[in-house]
N, C-alpha and C positions, 0 to 999 in steps of 0.2 A: 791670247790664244783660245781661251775657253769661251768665252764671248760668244767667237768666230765661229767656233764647232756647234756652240749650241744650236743654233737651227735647222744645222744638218741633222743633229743625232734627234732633235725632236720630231722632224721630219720622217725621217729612218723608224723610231720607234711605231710616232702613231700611226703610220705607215701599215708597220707590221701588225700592230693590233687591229686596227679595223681591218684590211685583209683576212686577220684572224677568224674573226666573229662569223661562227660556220652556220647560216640561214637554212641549207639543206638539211641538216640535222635537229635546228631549233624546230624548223617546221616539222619535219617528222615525229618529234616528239609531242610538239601540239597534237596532233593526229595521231597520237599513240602507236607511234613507228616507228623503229630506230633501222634509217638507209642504210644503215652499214651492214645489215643483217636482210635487205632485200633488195631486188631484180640484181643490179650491177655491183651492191654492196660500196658504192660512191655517194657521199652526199653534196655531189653538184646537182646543179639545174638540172639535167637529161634527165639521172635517176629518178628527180623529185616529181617532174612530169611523166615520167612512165608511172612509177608505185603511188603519189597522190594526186595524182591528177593535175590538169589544166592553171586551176584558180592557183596552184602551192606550186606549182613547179612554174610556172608565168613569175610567179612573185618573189621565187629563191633567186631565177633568173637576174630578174632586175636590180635587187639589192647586191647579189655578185657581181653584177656589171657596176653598178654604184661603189662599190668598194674597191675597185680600179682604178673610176675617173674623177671622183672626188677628191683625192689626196694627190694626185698629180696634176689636178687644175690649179687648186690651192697652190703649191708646189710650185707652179708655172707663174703664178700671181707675184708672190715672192721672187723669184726672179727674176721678172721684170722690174718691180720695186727697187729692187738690191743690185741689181745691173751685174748678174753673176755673167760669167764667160765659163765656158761655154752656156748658151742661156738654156738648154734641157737639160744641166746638171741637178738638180731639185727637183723636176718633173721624172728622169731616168731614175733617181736612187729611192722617190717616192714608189715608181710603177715596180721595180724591183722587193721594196718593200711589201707591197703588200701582195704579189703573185706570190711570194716564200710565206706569209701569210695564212693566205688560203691555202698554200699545198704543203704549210706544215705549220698547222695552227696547236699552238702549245695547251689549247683546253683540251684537244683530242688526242693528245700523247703525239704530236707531229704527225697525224696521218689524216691528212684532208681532202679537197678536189682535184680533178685535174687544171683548172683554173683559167679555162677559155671562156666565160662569162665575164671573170673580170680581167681577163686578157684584152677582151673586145671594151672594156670601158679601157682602158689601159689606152690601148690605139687609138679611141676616138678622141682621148685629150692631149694625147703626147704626136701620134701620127696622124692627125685626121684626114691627109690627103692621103692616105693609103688604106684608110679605112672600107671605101668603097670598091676598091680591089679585091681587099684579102675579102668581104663577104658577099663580095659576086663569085671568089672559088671555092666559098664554103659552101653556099646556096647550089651550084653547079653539080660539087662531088657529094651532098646530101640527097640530090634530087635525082642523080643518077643512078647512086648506091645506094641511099636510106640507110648507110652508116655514120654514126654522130663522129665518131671516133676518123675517117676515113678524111670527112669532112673538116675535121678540126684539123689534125696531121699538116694535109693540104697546106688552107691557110696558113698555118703555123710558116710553112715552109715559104709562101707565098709575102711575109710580113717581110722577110729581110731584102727581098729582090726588089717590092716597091721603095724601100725605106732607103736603098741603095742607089737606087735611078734618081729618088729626091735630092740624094747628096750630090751624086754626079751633077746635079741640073743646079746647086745651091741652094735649095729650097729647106735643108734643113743641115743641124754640124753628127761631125763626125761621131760624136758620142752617141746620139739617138738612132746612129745605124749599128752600133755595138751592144746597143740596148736590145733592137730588133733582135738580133744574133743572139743574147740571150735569152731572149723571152723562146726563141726560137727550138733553141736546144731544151730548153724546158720544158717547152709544152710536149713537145716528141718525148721524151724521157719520161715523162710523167704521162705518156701512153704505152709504154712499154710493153704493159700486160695486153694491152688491146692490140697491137701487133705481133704479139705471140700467137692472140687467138686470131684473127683473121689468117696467119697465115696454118694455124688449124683449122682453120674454115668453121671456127666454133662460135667465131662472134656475131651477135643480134643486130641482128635490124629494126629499127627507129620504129615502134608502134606503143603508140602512147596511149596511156588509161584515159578514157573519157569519163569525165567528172565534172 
């Protein structure tokens, strides 16, 4: 029995700890800045590129998307290896891992990003034929609103509809479109505040620090 679980719950863990490790904040602190006390008071990617600029918010970016699609490759490696059924069971409780992670990382007392940087590494190792969809509607509702929050939403919403036509078509099993559905509700929830303010008509529009 214990065996068996072990490389789930190892799976699970380092999951959750790399997810953890909060880049927008490390970087802010390089920079003698703590995000959480400026522009959006979030230390995702968006924050990092409005308050430090280009070079730091490019590069929180990346490594949140890395903390997505890294552990859910691996994850998918494994089972193919191990010939698990359904075969995105290890890639879904990886991608799940580490989105709870980032948006409630236990170095910062559980209060972290909204987690669409490594949402998007998430999709592109777990869903990658739907990865071109959901950021032709983020790129769409960004360019039309120059809201990051509007844009992300969207997508969010956009991830279960493709992940769903995959199933219907067989292209992918049942579990990774109840994954979408949660990644889904999650990403909405954990914008909560920003659809408070938009529909205060209080929330900003995307202009970034040039650095």
């Amino acid at each position: 029995m214990l065996p068996t679980l072990y490389p789930w719950f190892l799976i699970a863990l380092a999951s959750y700890l790399l997810g953890s490790i909060p880049a927008g904040f490390i970087a802010g602190k390089i920079c003698g800045i703590d995000l959480r006390t400026q522009g959006s008071r979030n230390i995702g990617a968006t924050n990092a590129l409005r308050v430090l600029g280009k070079k730091w918010g490019y590069a929180v970016f990346l490594f949140d998307f890395l903390k997505g699609w890294l552990p859910v490759k691996f994850a998918l490696i494994w089972s193919a290896f191990a010939a698990i059924d359904p075969a995105s069971a290890p890639g879904a409780l990886a991608a799940l891992g580490a989105l709870i992670g980032h948006s409630f990382p236990v170095w910062l007392g559980f209060k972290g990003g909204k987690g669409i940087a490594t949402s998007a590494g998430v999709i592109v190792a777990l869903f990658p034929q739907a990865f071109l969809f959901c950021l032709g509607v983020w790129l769409l509702l960004f360019t039309t609103t120059r809201y990051v929050s509007v844009a992300s939403i969207a997508a969010s919403i956009a991830l279960p509809s493709a992940v769903g036509a995959l199933f219907l078509l067989h292209r992918t099993d049942w579990l990774a479109f109840v994954v979408s559905i949660a990644m889904c509700f999650l990403a909405v929830w954990r914008h909560r505040s920003n659809i408070a303010r938009l529909r205060a008509g209080t929330e900003s529009r995307f202009e970034r620090k040039k650095k």
